[in-house]
DSSP file (Angstrom, degrees, kcal/mol; ACC not computed):
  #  RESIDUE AA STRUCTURE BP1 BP2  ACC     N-H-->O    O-->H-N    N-H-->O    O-->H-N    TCO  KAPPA ALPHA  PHI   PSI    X-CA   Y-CA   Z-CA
    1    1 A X              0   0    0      0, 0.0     2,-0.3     0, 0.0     3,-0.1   0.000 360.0 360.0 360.0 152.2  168.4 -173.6  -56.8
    2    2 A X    >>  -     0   0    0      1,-0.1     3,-1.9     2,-0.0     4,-0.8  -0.611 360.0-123.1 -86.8 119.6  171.7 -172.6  -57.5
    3    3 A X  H 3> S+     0   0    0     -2,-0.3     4,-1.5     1,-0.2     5,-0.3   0.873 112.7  54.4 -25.7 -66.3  174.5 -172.9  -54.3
    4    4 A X  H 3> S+     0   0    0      1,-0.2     4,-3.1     2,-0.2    -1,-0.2   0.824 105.1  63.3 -47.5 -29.7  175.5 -169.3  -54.3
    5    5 A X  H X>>S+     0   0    0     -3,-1.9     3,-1.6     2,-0.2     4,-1.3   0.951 106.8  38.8 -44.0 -91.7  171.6 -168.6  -53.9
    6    6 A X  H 3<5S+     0   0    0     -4,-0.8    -2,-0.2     1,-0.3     4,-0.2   0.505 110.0  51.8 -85.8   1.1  171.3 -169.9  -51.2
    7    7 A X  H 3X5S+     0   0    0     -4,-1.5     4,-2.0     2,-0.2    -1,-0.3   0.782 117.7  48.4 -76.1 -30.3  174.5 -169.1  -49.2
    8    8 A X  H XX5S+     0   0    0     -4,-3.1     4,-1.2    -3,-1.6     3,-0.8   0.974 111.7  46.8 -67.2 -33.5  173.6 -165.3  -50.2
    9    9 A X  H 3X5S+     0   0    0     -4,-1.3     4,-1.0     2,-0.2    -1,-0.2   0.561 111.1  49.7 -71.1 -16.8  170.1 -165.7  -49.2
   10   10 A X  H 34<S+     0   0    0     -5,-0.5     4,-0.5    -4,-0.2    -1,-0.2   0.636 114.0  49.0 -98.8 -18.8  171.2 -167.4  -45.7
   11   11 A X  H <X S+     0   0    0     -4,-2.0     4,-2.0    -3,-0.8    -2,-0.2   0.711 113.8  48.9 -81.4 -12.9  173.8 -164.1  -45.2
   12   12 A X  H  X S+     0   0    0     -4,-1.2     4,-1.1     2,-0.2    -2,-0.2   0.887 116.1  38.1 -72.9 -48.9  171.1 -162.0  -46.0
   13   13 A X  H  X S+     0   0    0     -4,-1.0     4,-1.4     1,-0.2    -1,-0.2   0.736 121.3  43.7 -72.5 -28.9  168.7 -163.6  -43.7
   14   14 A X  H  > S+     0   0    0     -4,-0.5     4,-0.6     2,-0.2    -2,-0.2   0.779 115.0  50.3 -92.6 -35.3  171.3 -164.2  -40.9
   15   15 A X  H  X S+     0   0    0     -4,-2.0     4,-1.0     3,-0.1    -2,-0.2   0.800 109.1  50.0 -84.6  -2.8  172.7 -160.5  -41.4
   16   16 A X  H >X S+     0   0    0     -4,-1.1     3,-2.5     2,-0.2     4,-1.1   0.940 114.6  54.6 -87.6 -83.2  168.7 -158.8  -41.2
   17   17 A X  H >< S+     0   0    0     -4,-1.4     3,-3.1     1,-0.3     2,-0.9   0.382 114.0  35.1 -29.1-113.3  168.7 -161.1  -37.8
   18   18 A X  H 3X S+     0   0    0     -4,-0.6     4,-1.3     1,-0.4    -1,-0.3   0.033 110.7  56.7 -35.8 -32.5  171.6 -159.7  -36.4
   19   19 A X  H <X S+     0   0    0     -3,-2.5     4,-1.1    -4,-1.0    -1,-0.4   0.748 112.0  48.3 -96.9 -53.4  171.1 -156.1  -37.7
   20   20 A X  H <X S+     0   0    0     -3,-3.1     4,-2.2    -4,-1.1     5,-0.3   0.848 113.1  52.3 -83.4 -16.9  167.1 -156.3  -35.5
   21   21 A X  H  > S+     0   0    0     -4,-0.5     4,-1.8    -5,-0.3    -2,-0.2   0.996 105.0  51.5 -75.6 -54.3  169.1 -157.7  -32.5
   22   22 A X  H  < S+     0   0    0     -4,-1.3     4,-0.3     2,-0.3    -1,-0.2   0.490 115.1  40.8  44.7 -69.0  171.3 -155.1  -32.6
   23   23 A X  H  X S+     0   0    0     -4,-1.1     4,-4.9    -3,-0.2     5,-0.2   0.888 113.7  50.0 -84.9 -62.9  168.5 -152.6  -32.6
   24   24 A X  H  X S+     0   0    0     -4,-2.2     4,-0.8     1,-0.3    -2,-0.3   0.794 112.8  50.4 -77.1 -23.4  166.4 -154.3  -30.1
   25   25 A X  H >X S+     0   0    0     -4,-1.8     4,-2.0    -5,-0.3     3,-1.2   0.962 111.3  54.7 -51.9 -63.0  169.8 -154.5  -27.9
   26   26 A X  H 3> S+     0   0    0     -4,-0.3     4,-2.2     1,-0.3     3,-0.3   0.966 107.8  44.7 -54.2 -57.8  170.0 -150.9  -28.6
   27   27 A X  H 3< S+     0   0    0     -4,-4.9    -1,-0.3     1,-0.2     4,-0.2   0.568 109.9  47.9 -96.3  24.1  166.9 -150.0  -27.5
   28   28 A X  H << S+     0   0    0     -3,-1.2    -1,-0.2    -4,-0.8    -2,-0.2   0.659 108.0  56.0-109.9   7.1  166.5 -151.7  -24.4
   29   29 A X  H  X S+     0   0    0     -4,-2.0     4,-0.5    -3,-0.3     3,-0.2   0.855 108.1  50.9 -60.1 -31.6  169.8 -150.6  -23.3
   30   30 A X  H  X S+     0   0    0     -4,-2.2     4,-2.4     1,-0.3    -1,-0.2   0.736 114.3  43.0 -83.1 -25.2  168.4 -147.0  -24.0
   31   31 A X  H  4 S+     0   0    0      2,-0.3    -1,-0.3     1,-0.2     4,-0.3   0.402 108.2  56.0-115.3   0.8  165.0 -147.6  -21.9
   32   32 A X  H  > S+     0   0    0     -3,-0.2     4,-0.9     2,-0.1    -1,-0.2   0.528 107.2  53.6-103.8   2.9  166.8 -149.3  -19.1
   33   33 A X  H  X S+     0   0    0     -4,-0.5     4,-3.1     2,-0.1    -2,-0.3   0.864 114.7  42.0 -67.9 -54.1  169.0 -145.8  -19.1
   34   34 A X  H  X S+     0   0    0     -4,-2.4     4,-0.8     2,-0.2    -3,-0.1   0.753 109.1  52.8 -66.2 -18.3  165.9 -144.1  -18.8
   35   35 A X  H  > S+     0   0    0     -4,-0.3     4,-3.9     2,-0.2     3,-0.5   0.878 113.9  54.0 -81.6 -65.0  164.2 -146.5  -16.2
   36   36 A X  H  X S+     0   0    0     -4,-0.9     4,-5.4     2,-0.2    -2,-0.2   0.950 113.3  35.0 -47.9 -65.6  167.5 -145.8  -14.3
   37   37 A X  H  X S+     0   0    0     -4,-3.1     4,-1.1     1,-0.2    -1,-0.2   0.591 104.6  62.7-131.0  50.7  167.5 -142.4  -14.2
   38   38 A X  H  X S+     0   0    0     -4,-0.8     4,-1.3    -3,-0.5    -2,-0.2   0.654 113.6  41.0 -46.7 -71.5  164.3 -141.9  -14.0
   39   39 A X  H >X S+     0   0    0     -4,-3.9     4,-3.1     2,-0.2     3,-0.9   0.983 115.8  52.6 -40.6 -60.0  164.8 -144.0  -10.1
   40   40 A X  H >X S+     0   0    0     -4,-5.4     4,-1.7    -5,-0.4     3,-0.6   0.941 107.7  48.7 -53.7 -46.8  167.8 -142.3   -9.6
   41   41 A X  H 3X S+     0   0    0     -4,-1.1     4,-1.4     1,-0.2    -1,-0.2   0.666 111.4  50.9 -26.8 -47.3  165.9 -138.9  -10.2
   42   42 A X  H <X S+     0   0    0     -4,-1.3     4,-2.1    -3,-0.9    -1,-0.2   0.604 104.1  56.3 -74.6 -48.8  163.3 -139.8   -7.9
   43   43 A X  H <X S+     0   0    0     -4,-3.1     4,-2.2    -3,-0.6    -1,-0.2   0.835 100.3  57.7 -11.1 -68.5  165.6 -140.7   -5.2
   44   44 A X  H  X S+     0   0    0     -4,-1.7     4,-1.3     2,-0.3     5,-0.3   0.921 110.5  46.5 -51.8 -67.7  167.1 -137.4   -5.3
   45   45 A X  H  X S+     0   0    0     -4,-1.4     4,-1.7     1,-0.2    -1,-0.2   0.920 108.9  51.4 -33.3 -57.7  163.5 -136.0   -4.6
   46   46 A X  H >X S+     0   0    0     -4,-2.1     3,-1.0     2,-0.2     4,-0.9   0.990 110.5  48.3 -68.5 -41.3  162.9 -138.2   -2.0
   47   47 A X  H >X S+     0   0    0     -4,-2.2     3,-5.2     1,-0.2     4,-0.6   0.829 117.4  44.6 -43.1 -90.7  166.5 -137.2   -0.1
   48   48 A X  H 3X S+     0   0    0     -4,-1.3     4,-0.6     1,-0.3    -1,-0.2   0.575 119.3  43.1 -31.2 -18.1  165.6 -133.2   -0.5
   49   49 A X  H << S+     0   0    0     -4,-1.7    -1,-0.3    -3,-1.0     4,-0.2   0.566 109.9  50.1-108.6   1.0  162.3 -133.9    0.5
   50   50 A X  H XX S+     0   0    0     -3,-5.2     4,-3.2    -4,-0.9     3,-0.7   0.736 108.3  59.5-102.5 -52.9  163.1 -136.1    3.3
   51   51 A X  H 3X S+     0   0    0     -4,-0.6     4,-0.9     1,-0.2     3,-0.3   0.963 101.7  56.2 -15.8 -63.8  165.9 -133.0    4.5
   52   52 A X  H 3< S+     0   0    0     -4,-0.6     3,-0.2     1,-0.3    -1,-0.2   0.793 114.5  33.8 -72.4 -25.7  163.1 -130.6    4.9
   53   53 A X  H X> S+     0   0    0     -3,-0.7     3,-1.7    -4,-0.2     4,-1.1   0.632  96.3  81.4-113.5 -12.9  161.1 -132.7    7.3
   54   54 A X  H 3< S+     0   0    0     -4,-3.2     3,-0.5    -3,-0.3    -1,-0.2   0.812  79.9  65.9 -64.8  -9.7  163.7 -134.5    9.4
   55   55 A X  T 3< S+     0   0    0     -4,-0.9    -1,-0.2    -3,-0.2    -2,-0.1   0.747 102.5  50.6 -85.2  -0.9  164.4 -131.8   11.7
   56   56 A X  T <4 S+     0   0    0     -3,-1.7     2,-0.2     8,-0.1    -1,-0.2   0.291  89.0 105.1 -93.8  -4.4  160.6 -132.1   13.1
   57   57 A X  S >< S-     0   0    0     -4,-1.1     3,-1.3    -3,-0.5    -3,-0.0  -0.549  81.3-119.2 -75.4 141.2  160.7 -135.7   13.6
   58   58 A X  T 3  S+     0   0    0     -2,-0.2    -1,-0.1     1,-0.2    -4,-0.0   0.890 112.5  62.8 -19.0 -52.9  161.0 -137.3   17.0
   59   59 A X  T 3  S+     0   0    0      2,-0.1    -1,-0.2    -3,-0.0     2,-0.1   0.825  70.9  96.2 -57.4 -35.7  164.0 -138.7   15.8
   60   60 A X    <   -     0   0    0     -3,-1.3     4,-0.1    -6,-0.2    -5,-0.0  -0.378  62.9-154.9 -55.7 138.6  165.9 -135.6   15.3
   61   61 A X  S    S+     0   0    0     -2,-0.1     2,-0.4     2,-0.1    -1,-0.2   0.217  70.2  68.2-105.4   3.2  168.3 -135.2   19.1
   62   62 A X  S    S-     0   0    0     -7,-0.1     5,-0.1     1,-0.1    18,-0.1  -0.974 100.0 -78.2-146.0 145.5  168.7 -131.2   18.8
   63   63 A X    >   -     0   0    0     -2,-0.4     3,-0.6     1,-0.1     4,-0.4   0.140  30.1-156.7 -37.1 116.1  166.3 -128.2   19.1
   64   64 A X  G >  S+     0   0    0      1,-0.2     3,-6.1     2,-0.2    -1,-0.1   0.986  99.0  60.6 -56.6 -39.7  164.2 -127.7   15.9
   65   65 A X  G 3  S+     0   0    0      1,-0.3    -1,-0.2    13,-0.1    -2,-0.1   0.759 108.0  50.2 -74.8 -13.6  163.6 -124.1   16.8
   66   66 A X  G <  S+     0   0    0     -3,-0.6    13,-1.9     2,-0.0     2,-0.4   0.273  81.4 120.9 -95.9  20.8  167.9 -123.9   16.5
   67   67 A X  E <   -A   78   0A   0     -3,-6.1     2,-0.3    -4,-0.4    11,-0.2  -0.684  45.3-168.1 -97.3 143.6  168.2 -125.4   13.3
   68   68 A X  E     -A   77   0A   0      9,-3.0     9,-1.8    -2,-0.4     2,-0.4  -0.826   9.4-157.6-110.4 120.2  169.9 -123.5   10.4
   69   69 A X  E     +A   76   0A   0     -2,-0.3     7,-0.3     7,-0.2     6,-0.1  -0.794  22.5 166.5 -93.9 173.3  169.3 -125.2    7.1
   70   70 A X        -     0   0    0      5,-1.9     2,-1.1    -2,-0.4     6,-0.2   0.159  30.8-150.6-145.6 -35.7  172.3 -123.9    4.7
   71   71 A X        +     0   0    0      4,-2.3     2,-0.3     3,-0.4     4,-0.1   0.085  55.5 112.8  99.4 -62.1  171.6 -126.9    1.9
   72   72 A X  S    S-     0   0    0     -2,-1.1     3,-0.1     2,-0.1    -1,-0.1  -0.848  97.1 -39.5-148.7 134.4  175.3 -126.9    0.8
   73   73 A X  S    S+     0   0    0     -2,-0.3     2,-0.4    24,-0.0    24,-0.1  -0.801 140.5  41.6-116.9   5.2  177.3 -129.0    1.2
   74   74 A X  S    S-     0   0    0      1,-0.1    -3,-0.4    14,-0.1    -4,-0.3  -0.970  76.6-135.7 -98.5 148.9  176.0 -129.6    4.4
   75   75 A X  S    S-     0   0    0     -2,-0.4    -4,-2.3    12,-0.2    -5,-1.9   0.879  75.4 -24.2 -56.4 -38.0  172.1 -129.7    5.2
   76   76 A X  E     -AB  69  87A   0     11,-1.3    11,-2.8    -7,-0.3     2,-0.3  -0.941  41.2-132.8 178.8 159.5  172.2 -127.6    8.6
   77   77 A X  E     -AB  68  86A   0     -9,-1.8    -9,-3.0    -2,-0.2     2,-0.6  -0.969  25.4-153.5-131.2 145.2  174.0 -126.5   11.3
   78   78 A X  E     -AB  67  85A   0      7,-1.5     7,-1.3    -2,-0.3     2,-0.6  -0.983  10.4-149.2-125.3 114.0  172.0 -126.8   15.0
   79   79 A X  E     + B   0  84A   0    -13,-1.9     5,-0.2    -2,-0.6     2,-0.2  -0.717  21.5 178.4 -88.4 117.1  173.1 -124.4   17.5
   80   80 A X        -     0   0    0      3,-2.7     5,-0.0    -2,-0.6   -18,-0.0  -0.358  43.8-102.6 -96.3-170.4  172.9 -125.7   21.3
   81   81 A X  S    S+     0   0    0     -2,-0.2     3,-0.1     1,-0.1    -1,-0.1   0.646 116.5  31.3 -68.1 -30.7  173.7 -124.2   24.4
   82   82 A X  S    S-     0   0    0      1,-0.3     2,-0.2     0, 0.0    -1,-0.1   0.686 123.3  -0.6-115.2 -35.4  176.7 -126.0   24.5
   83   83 A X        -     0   0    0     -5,-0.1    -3,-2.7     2,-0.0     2,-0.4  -0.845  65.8-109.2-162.5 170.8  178.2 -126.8   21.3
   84   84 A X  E     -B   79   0A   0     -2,-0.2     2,-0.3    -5,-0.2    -5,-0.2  -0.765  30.7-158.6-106.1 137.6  177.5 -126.2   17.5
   85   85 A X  E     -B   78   0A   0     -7,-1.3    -7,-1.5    -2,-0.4     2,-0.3  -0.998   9.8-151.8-134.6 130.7  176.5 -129.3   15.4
   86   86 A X  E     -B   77   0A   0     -2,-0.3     2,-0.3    -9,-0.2    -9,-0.2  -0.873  23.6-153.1-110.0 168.6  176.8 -129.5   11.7
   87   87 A X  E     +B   76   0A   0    -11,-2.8   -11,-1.3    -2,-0.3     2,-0.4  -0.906  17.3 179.8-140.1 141.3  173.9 -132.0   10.3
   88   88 A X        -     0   0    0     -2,-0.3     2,-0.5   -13,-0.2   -14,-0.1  -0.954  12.3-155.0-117.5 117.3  173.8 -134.1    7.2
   89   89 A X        -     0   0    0     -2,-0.4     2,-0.4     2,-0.0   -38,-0.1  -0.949  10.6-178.2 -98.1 128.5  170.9 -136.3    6.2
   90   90 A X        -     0   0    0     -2,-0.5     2,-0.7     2,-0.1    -2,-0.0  -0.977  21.0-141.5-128.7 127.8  171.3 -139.0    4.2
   91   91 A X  S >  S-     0   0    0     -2,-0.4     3,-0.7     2,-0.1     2,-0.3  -0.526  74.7 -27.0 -81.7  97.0  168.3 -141.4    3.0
   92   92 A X  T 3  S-     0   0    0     -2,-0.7    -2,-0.1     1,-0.2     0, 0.0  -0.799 124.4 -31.5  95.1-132.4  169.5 -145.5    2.9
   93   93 A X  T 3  S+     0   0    0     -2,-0.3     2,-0.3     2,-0.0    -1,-0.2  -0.492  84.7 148.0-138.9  33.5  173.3 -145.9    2.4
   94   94 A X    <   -     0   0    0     -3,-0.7     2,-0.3     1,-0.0    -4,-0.0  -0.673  42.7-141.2 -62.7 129.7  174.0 -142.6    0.0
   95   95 A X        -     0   0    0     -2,-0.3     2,-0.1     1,-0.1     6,-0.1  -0.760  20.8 -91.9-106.3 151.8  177.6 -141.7    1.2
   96   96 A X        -     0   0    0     -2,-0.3    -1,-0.1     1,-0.2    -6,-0.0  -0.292  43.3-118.1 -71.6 132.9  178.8 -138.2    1.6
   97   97 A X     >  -     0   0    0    -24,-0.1     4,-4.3     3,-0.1     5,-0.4  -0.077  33.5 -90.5 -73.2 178.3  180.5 -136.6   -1.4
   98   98 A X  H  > S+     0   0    0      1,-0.2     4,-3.6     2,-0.2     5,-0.2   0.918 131.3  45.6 -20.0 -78.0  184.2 -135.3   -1.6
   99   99 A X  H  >>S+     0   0    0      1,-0.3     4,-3.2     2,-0.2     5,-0.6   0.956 112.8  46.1 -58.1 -51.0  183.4 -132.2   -0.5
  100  100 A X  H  >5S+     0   0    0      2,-0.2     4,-1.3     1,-0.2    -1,-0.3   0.966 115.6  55.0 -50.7 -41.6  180.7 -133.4    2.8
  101  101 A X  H  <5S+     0   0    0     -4,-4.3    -2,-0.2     1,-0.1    -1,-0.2   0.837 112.9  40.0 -69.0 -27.1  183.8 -135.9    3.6
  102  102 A X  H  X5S+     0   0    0     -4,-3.6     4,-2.0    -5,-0.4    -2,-0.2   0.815 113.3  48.2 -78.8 -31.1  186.2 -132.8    3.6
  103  103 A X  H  X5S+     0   0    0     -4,-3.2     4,-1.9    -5,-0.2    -3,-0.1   0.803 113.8  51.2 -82.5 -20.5  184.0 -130.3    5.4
  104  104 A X  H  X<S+     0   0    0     -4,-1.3     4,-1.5    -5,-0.6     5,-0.4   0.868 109.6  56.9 -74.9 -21.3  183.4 -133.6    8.2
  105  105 A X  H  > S+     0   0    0      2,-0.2     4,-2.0     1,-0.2    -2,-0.2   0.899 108.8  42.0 -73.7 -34.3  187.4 -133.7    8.1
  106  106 A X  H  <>S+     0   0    0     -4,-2.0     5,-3.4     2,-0.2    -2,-0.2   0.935 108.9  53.4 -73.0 -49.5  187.9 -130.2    9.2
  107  107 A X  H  <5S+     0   0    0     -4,-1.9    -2,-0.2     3,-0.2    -1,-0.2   0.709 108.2  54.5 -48.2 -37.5  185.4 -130.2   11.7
  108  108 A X  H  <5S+     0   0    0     -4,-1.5    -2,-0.2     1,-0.2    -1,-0.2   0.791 110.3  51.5 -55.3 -62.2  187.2 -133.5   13.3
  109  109 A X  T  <5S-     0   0    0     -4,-2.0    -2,-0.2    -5,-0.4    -1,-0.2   0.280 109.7-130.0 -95.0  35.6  190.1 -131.5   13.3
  110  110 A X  T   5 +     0   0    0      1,-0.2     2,-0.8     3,-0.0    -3,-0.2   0.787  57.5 147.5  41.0  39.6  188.6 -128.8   15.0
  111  111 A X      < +     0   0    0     -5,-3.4     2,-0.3    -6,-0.2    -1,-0.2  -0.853  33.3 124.9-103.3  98.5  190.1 -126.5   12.1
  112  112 A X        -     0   0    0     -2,-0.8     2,-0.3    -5,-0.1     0, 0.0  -0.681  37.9-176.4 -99.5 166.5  187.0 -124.2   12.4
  113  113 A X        -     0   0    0     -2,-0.3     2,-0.3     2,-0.0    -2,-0.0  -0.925  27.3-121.6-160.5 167.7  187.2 -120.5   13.1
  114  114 A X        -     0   0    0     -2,-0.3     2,-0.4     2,-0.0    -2,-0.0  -0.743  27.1-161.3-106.3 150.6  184.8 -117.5   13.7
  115  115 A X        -     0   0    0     -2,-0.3     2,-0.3     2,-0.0    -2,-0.0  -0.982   5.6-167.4-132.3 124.3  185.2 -114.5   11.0
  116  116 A X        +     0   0    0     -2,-0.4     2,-0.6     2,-0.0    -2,-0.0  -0.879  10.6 170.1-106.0  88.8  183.7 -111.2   11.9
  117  117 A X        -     0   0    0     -2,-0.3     2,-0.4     3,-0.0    -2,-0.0  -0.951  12.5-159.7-120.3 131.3  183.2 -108.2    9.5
  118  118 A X        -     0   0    0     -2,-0.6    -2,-0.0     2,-0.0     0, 0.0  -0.922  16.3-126.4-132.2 149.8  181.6 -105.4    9.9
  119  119 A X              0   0    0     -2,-0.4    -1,-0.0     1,-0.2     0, 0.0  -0.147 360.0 360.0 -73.3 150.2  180.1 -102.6    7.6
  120  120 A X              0   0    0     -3,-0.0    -1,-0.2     0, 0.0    -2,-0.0   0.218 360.0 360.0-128.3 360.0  181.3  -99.6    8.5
């Protein structure tokens, strides 16, 4: 066979290899995106569903029967006798977004206030 044969037939063969790795690269990047957030999804579910039932647990330190869920950005607020608590639950080692890190900063620095309006 003639050289040039068979260096085109050996890029041909080496560029079809490269071309299905490629592909097969491509798609298992694509289905370990989906694998991923698919979990993450599932997570999510398990926090929000994990909210709804922590304030009935043993665990919980403040009066069920005064807890306010509100949802966002914080889960709840639990009114005592004594002091106002605002409540976050977080599932594992999820950290509080921006906004849950700001509303815990205000609250630290006791910049709350009461607003009162009424319908006339």
């Amino acid at each position: 066979m003639d050289f040039f044969f068979l260096v085109f037939l050996a890029a041909l063969v080496f560029g079809i290899g490269f071309f299905l790795a490629l592909a097969y690269a491509f798609h298992v990047r694509n289905a370990l995106s989906e694998v991923s957030f698919a979990k993450d999804s599932q997570s999510v579910k398990y926090g929000k569903l994990s909210e709804q039932w922590i304030p009935f647990s043993e665990r919980f330190p403040y009066s069920r029967e005064n807890f306010r869920f509100i949802g966002s950005p914080i889960d709840g607020i639990a009114f005592e006798d004594e002091k106002i608590v605002f409540v976050e639950f977080k599932s594992n080692s999820s950290p509080l977004s921006r906004r849950q890190e700001n509303v815990k900063r205000l609250v630290n620095e006791k910049r709350v206030e009461w607003f009162e309006l009424r319908a006339k």
